[in-house]
C-alpha positions as CSV (number, residue, x, y, z in Angstrom):
1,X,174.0,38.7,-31.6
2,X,173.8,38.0,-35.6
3,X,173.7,34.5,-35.0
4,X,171.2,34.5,-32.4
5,X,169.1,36.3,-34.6
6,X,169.8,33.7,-37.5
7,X,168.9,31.1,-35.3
8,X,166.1,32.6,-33.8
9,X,164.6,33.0,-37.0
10,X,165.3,29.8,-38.2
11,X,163.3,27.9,-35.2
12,X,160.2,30.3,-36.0
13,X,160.7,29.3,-39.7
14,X,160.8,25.6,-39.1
15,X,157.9,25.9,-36.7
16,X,155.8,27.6,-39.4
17,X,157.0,25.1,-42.0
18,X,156.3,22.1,-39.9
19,X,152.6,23.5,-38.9
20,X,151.7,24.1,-42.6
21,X,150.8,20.6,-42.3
22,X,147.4,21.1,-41.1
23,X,146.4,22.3,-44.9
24,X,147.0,19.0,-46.3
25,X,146.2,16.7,-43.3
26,X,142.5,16.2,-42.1
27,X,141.4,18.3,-39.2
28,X,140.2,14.7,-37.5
29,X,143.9,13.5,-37.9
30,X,145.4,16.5,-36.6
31,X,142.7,17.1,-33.3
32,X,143.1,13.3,-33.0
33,X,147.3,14.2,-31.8
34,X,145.8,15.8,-28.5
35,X,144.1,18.1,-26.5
36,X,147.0,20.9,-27.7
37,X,145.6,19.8,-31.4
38,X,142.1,20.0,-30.8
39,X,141.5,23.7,-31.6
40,X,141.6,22.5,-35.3
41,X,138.1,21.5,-35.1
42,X,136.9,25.5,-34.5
43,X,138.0,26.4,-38.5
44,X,136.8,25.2,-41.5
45,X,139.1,23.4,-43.7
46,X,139.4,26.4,-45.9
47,X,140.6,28.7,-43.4
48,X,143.4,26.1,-41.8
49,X,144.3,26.2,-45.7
50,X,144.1,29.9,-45.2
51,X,146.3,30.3,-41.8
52,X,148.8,27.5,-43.8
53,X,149.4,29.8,-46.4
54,X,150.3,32.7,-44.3
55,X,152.6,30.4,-41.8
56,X,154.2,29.4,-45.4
57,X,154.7,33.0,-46.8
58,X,155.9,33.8,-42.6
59,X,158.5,31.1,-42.9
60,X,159.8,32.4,-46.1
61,X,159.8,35.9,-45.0
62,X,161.8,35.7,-42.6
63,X,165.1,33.9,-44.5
64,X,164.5,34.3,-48.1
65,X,164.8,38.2,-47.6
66,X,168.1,38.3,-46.1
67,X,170.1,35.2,-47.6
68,X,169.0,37.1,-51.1
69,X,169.6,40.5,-50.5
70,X,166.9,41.4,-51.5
71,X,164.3,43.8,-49.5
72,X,166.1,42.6,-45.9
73,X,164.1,45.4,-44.4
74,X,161.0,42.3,-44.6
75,X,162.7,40.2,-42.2
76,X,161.9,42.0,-39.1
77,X,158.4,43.0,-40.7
78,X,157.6,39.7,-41.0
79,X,158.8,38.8,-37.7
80,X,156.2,41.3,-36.3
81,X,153.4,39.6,-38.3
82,X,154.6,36.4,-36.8
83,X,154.3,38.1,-33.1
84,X,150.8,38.9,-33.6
85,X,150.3,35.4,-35.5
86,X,151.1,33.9,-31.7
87,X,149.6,36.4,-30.0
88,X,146.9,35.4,-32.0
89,X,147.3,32.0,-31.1
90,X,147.8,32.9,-27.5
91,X,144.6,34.5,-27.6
92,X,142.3,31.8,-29.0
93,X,144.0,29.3,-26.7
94,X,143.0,31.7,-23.6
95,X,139.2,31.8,-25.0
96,X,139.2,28.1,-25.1
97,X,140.5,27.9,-21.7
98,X,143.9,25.6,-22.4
99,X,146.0,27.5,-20.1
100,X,147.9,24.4,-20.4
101,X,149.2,24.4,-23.8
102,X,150.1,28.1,-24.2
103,X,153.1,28.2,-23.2
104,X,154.7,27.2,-26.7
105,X,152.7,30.3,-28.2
106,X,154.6,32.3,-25.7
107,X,157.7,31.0,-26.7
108,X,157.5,31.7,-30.1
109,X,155.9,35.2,-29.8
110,X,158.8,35.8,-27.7
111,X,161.1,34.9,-30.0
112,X,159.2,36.8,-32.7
113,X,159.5,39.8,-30.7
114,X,163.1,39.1,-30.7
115,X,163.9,38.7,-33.9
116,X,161.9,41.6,-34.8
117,X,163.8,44.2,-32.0
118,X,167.0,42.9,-33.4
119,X,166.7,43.0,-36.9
120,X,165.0,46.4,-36.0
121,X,167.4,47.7,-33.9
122,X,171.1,46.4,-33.1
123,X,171.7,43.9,-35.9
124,X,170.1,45.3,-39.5
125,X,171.1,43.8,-42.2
């Protein structure tokens, strides 16, 4: 179960990292990808700079806490922050009608939720 967890985490840390990008690359670039990319072009640049930051601080909060020892007890907090993140996400896809390209948003709220109920429950650190 530990492992899972690990891994678990990981993916929603790498996902976070990787989507960070949209604070340095142009909102044209990034709606140019797809129709899954085009909700880029409903914030300003300063709050995609915004939402990047908070991914960033996410990613980090959920492995810097527990391979230092230090304050573990914010791994499964942030985990929860990272649920409503997607659910978030989920949400905004849903009000712009791409029913279509939710399903990744499920995913990793999912896997949010299970980081978060294990880290909470059978496997603390």
């Amino acid at each position: 179960m530990n492992l899972a967890l690990w891994i678990a985490a990981s993916l929603l840390a790498t996902v976070l990292l990787i989507s960070t990008s949209k604070a340095v690359v142009p909102r044209e670039r990034i709606a140019a990808v797809g129709p899954a990319a085009e909700w880029v072009r409903d914030f300003r640049p300063a709050a995609l700079r915004s939402i990047s930051v908070l991914e960033l601080l996410a990613a980090a909060g959920l492995i810097l806490p527990a391979v230092l020892g230090i304050a573990p007890v914010l791994v499964p907090v942030t985990a929860v922050c990272v649920a409503l993140l997607f659910a978030g996400a989920a949400g905004m896809r849903l009000r712009r009608g791409e029913r279509t390209t939710i399903v990744p948003d499920l995913v990793y709220l999912a896997v949010a939720i299970f980081v978060a109920w294990g880290r909470f429950g059978p496997e603390p650190f």
